[in-house]
C-alpha angles and dihedrals in degrees: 000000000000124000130211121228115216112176114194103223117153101085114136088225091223098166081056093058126164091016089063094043074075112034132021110252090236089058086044091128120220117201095345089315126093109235092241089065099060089047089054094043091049092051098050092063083067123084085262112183090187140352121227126187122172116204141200126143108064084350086161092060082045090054093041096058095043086057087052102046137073094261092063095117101039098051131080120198127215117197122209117210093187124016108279090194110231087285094047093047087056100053096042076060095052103114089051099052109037099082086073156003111290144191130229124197128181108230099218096063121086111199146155095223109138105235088197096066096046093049092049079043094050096038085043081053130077081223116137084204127011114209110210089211128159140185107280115143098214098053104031109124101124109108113216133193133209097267084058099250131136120252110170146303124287147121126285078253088055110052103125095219148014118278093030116108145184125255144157134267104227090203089247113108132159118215140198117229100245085067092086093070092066087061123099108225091244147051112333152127134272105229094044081076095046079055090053099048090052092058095053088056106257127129122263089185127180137236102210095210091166119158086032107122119256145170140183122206099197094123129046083246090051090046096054100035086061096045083050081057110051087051095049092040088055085048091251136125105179118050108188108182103224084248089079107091105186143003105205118196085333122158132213133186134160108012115322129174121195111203136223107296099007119150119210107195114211112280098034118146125191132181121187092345144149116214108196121217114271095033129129124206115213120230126278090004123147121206126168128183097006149111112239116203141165106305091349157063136203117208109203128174117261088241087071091046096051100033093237121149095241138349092259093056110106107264111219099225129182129051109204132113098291118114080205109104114216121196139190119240149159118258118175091337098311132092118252138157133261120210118197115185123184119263090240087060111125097187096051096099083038086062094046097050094047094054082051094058107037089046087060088051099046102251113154105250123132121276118268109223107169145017131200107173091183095059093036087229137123136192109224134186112278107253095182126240095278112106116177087253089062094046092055088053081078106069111236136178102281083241080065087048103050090043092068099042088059090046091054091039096051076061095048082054094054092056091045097042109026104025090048095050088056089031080124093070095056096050089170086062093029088059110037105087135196089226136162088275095057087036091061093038081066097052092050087046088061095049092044099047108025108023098038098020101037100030099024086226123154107217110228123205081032089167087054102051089044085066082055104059089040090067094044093050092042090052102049086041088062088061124107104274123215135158104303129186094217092203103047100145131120105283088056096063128082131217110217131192101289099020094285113153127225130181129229140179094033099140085105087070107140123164104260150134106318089208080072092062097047087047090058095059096035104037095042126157094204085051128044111199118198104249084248087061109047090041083060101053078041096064100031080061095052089049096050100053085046088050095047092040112045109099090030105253148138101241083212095045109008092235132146111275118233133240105357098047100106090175117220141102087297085047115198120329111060089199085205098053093046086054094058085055094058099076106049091046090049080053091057106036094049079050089056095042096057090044093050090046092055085042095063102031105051103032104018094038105227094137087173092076087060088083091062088063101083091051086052102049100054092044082055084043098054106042086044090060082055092055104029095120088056101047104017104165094045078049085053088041100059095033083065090048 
């Protein structure tokens, strides 16, 4: 059975205002895409026979972006010259939508409910509608029975028996075509005729489609609170549309999207805020937790954005692979964060102790402020939202670019240099090594998580390729071990006011090859770094550690450094041996990177980590054509994935 679309699209949008004086509620963007076009993309998935959309308010911006999109011959607009109400634009449509069933689906809500099943439920009913509601306290006036029908609109005090309740109406209905008939040809409501419809004895039935996310942007709050959502849901804080040529000397802190044909000037700086397509920020200007539109802004409080019940509630930040949950808080009348790690963690007091330690040294980590054991919780230094993988989401001048990338390696250096040297005061760290048995536990967690879980490929010549990773593990085992952060990509890095960068997540410190660090940020999947670049912070690292080692001294105590000093006239870093170093540990590490993507998107959830997987893979690819005569069957491998 085919189904009919009809999109109610003509609303003034007068709680957006004045959001909606300069674009038509239907076109507001969320995340880079109109909500219209993500109606229209999630219908079409359905067996849809035809698409209807009535229009009023800016009707001619609505039409001129249908023309423009990919739906322009599917869809059939209806103008409204005067408001028709969500009864009346159904029954001006009447003569489009009575051959068949049909859905209608408010444009200004953004959900997860799956039409599909509301339409199989509906055409499986005797019901003449079929309401998709759900439990949401602000919005809860349907009355509905026992038999779960609806029976009028009311509040949870005025429900006229026991077993009847209170519910939403999510703004998504099916119909069967005889309802029209219950519709007036002018101006009316919607539910009058579900009314209507009750009293002549047809049922106005319901979909419970409670726990599905949904959000109505009905306010300029609601609005942004969905657009902060949708970023956070996708584990991103910064949204750039691809308009948006340069950000010079522009900081960004908290969750911030730049819409379609916004212009930054230099000095801007911007803290938890939507930029809508078309703005300008002035120079030098600082905004936090607005909307900025042409001509206007909107301030609203960081409890809206975020859809807490007040400023002062925790807010769960980050959104990478931990199962640990961090939240900002206030201590003593400064934000800091709270980590709170489960009872059963085993690297809690690891983490402790290594901030401990790097803080003595110097190393840039946040400031640990408390400790409760028994809670397994600690209360950290607030970094900000802003990791180096969300700065570079803001195009900037290469210059920019390189500047940063020195900046984080001159830390990379510290751990490797200084932490190393003092690595006997911190035994937890000193004695916990990145040897052949955690190498090869990579390599299996590839296969396991990527190759099986991902690709649903069965390896074949296991044994074979085995030898191979054994070769590859043993090798990178053989290579000059220091302090190494393990993790030390993008997302890890944190952009602090100034440019100044901090490191996080660095419980999973081991002493290990230092070539596997400077893969990680080089070689990164969230970032892709031109091969200039890269060649260049290649080569400023070699120098530097040149530079620092030398003369085999501790540039603090000028001591001698352990364990890479080697001591004579070519002094410590042999640039050509660290090179050889490189390949074996990118090997690993993409290894790592793919099984780690397949990891926490299939069994943790986090679907949001499956569009890292291209990047990984060709940088597997590549490095694998280099080394294809020394590991010929994984080079099969990946050339079939």
């Amino acid at each position: 059975m085919e189904l009919s679309i009809f999109i109610l699209a003509a609303g003034l949008g007068e709680r957006l205002r004045p959001i909606t004086d300069h674009i038509p509620k239907p076109l507001l963007p969320i995340v880079g895409k109109p909500i219209l076009q993500s109606i229209l993309e999630k219908v079409s998935e359905l067996p849809i026979h035809r698409i209807g959309i009535n229009l009023h308010h800016k009707k001619e911006a609505v039409e001129h972006w249908i023309k423009n999109s990919a739906f322009c011959k599917s869809v059939q607009l209806f103008p409204e010259d005067k408001m028709l109400g969500t009864g009346g634009a159904l029954k001006n449509a009447e003569a489009f939508l009575h051959e068949s069933t049909f859905l209608v689906h408010n444009s200004d809500i953004v959900s997860d409910i799956d039409l599909g099943k509301l339409f199989e439920f509906h055409s499986s009913s005797s019901n003449i509608v079929t309401l998709a509601v759900h439990d949401y306290p602000e919005f809860n006036t349907l009355i509905i029975d026992k038999k779960q029908s609806f029976r009028g609109i009311g509040k949870a005090d005025s429900i006229p028996s026991r077993g009847m309740k209170i519910l939403a109406f999510t703004g998504i209905a099916v119909y069967s075509p005889e309802f029209l008939r219950f519709l007036p040809t002018r101006f009316s409501s919607i539910v009058d005729a579900w009314m209507k419809a009750v009293e002549s004895g047809y049922q106005v039935g319901i979909f419970d489609v409670s726990g599905c996310s949904w959000s109505d942007i009905g306010t300029p709050a609601s609005y942004a609170a969905t657009v902060i959502k949708e970023l956070r849901d996708d584990g991103e804080t910064i949204y750039i549309h691809p308009s948006l040529e340069l950000c010079r000397h522009v900081e960004i802190d908290g969750y911030v999207v730049i819409e379609k044909e916004s212009i930054l000037d230099t000095g801007v700086s911007l803290k938890n805020c939507i930029v809508l397509p078309g703005s300008k920020v002035e120079c030098n200007s600082y905004f936090e937790n607005c909307i900025i539109g042409p001509r206007f802004t909107l301030k609203l409080k960081g409890s809206e954005l975020f859809d807490l019940p007040d400023e002062k509630a925790p807010l769960l930040i980050g959104s990478g692979g931990s199962d640990r949950n961090y939240y900002r808080i206030q201590h003593k009348g400064h934000s800091a964060v709270l980590m709170q790690c489960s009872k059963s963690d085993k690297e809690f007091q690891r983490h402790i102790e290594y901030s401990r330690f790097f803080q003595k040294f110097s190393i840039p980590v946040p400031k640990l402020i408390e400790v409760h054991h028994k809670s397994k919780s600690a209360l950290f230094e607030d970094l900000g939202d802003l990791s180096l993988y969300s700065w570079l989401k803001c195009p900037r001048l290469q210059e920019e670019i390189e500047e940063i990338y020195r900046r984080v390696i001159d830390v990379l250096i510290l751990i490797h240099t200084v932490a190393t040297h003092h690595v006997s005061e911190c035994p937890l760290l000193q004695n916990r090594v990145f040897d052949y048995e955690h190498l090869r536990w990579e390599t299996g967690y590839f296969i396991e998580r990527y190759v099986e879980g991902i690709k649903d490929i069965k390896v074949k010549n296991l044994k074979v390729l085995n030898d191979e990773f054994h070769r590859l593990a043993a090798k990178a085992d053989s290579f000059t071990k220091t302090v190494i952060h393990r993790d030390f990509q993008s997302q890890n890095i944190m952009i602090t006011k100034g440019g100044i960068p901090r490191v996080v997540d660095y419980q999973g410190a081991r002493m290990g090859p230092p070539a596997y660090d400077v893969v990680s940020l080089l070689w990164d999947p969230y970032y892709r770094l031109e091969d200039d670049m890269r060649e260049k912070l290649l080569e400023y690292y070699i120098g530097k550690m040149i530079e620092l080692l030398n003369n085999n001294k501790d540039h603090e105590t000028n001591s001698p450094i352990h364990p890479l000093a080697k001591g004579g006239d070519g002094g410590f870093f042999n640039k050509r041996e660290f090179k050889e170093t490189l390949l074996p540990c990118r090997l690993q590490r993409h290894m790592q990177s793919l099984g780690a993507y397949g990891f926490l998107s299939r069994i943790k959830g986090k679907k949001y980590f499956l569009k890292h997987l291209p990047e990984g893979l060709r940088l597997l690819r590549d490095d694998l054509t280099i080394a294809k005569d020394e590991f010929p069957l994984l080079y099969a491998l990946v050339e079939e994935l």
